[in-house]
C-alpha positions in Angstrom: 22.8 -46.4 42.2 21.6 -42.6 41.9 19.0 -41.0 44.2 15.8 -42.4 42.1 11.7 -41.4 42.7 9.9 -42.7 45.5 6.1 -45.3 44.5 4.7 -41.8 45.9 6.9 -39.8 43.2 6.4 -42.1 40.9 2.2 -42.5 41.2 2.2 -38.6 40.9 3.9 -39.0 37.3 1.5 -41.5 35.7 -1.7 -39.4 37.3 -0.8 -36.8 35.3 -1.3 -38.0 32.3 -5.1 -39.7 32.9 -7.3 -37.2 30.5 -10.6 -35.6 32.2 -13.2 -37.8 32.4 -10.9 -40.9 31.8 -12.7 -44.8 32.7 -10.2 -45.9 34.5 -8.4 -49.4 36.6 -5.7 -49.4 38.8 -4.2 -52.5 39.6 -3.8 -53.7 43.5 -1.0 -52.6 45.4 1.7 -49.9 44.0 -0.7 -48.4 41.4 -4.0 -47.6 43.6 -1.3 -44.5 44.6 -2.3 -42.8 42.0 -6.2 -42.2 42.9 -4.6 -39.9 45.0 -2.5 -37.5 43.0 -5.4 -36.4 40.3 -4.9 -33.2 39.0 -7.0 -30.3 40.5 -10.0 -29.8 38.2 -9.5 -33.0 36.3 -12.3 -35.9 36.8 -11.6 -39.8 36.2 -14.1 -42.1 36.9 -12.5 -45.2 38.7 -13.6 -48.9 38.0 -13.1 -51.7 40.6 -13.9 -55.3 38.8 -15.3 -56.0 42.1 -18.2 -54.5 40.8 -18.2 -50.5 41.6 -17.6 -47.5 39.1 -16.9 -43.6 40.1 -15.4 -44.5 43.6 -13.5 -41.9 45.6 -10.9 -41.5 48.6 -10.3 -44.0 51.2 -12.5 -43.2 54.2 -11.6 -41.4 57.4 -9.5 -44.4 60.1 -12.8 -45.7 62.1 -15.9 -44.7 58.7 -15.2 -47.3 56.4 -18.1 -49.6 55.0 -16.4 -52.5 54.3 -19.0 -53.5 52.2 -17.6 -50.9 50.3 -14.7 -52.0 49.0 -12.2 -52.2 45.9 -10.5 -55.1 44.5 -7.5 -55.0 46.4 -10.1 -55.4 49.8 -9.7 -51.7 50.7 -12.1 -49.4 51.6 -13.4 -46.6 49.5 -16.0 -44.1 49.8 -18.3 -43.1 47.1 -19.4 -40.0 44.6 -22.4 -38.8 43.6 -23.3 -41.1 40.4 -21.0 -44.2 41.7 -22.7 -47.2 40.5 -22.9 -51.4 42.1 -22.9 -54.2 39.4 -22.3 -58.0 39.5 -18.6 -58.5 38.8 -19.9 -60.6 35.7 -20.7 -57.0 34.2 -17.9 -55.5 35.7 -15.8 -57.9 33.2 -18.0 -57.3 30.8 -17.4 -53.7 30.9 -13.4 -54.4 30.6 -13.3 -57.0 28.0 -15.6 -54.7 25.6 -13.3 -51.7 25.4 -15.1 -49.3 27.7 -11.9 -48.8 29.8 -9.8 -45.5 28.5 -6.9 -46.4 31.1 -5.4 -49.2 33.2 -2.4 -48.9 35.1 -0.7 -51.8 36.9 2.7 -53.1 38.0 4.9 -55.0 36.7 7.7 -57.7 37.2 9.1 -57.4 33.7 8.2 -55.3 30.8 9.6 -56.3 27.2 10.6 -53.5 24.5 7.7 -55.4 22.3 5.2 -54.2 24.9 4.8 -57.8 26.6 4.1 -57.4 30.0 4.6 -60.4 33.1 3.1 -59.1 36.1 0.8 -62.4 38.0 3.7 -64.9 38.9 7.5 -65.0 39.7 8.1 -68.2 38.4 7.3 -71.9 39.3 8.0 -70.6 43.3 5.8 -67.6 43.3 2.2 -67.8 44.0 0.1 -66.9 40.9 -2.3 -64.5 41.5 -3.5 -63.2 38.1 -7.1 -61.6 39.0 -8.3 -60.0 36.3 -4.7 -58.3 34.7 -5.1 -60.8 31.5 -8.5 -59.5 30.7 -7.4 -55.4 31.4 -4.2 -55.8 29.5 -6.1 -56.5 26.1 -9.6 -54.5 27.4 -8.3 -51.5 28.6 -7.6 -48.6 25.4 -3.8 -47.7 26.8 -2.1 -49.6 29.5 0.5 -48.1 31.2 3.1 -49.8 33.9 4.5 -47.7 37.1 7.5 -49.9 38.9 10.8 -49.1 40.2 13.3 -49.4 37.3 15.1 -52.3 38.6 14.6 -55.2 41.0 15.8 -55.2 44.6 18.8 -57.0 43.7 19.6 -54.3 41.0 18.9 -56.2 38.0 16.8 -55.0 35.0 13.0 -55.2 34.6 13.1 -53.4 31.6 14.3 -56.4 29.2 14.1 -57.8 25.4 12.4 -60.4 26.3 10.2 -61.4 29.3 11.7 -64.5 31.3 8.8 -65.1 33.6 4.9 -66.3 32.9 3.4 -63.2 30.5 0.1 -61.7 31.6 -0.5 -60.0 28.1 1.3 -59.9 24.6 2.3 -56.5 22.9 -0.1 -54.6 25.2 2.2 -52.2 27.4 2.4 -48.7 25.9 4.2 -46.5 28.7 6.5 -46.9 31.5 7.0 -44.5 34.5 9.4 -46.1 36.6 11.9 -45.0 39.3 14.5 -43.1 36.8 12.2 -42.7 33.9 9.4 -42.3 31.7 9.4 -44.6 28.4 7.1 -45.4 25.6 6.9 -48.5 24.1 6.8 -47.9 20.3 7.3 -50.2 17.1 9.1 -52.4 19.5 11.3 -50.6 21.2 11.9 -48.6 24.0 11.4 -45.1 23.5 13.0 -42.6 26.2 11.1 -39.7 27.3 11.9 -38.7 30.5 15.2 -39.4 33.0 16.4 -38.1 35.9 18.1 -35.0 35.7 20.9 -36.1 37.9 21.3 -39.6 35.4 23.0 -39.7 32.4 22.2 -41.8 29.1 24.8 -44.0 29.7 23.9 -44.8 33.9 20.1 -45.2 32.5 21.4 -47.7 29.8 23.2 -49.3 32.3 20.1 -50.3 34.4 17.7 -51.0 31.3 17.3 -54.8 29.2 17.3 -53.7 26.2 18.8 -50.7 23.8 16.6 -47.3 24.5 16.1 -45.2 21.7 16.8 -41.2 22.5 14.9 -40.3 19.3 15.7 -36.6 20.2 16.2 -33.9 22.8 15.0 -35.9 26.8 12.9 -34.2 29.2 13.7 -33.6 32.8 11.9 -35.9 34.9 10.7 -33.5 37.3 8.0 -34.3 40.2 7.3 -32.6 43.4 8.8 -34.0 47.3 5.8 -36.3 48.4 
């Protein structure tokens, strides 16, 4: 396959698109990457359901609290304003709408939107947390994952073979060779690699992508 972004790369991508002044979750793992790649000048205000808004960077090897920590049991440091609430409010905060953004990964991601991204099947271990409630909360909700599995086969698809965490939810894709919006049921191309054509992308994708006019260099800087 062609030379394709790295997580780093691809964290950078989706940053850049979080507005100033954004509420915003990142899932555990892969997408707490792109904390670290806000644009200078721009300010989003980070949620943890654990129960902590406005967090910053991780702290220095040796200063962490780890009473101060995010979901995913890393530490974090705090900014002026950060806030502490029971993770009962932390919910509450998600499943009433006052999330602009949450980006997560993904195992699949259907061209309807449908998103499976808590268990690979009836060998996996399920480990939902709280993606069900961000996927319908959240105001957009946006994916970042490499375009394909390790074994080279689609997680872009039609239609999503494993458990779903949310129905119709996903809006945008930034994977590995592109960026993709998820529109009327379809998959809407926005972004590829220079160095990959239509037809290689096509190739590595579940379902038809719809070009719906001239494509944009995906272009992000060595990380």
């Amino acid at each position: 396959m062609t030379a394709k972004l790295t997580n780093n790369q691809i964290a950078w991508r989706a940053a850049q698109d979080i507005p100033d002044r954004a509420y915003v979750n990142l899932g555990i793992g892969f997408p707490e990457k792109v904390a670290q790649y806000q644009p200078p000048g721009r300010e989003v205000i980070f949620h943890t359901e654990n129960g902590i808004l406005n967090f910053g960077e991780s702290p220095a090897p040796g200063q962490e609290d780890w009473d101060v920590i995010n979901a995913g049991k890393k530490a974090v440091t705090l900014k002026p304003g950060s806030a502490f609430f029971h993770h009962a409010d932390s919910f509450a905060m998600v499943r009433g709408g006052h999330l602009d953004v949450a980006i997560l990964g993904a195992y699949e991601v259907a061209e309807t939107g449908d998103l499976a991204n808590w268990s690979t099947g009836p060998k996996g271990v399920p480990a939902v947390g709280g993606a069900m409630d961000l996927v319908h909360g959240a105001k957009r909700v946006a994916v970042i994952t490499d375009h394909v599995t390790r074994d080279g086969k689609p997680k872009l698809v039609q239609r999503c073979s494993l458990p779903l965490t949310g129905v119709a939810c996903v809006t945008r894709i930034y994977t590995s060779l592109a960026v993709i919006d998820i529109e009327g049921g379809r998959f809407v191309l926005r972004e590829r690699l220079p160095s990959l054509s239509l037809d290689e992308l096509q190739a590595l994708t579940g379902a038809e992508l719809l070009v719906p006019g001239p494509i944009a260099d995906l272009i992000v800087p060595e990380l």
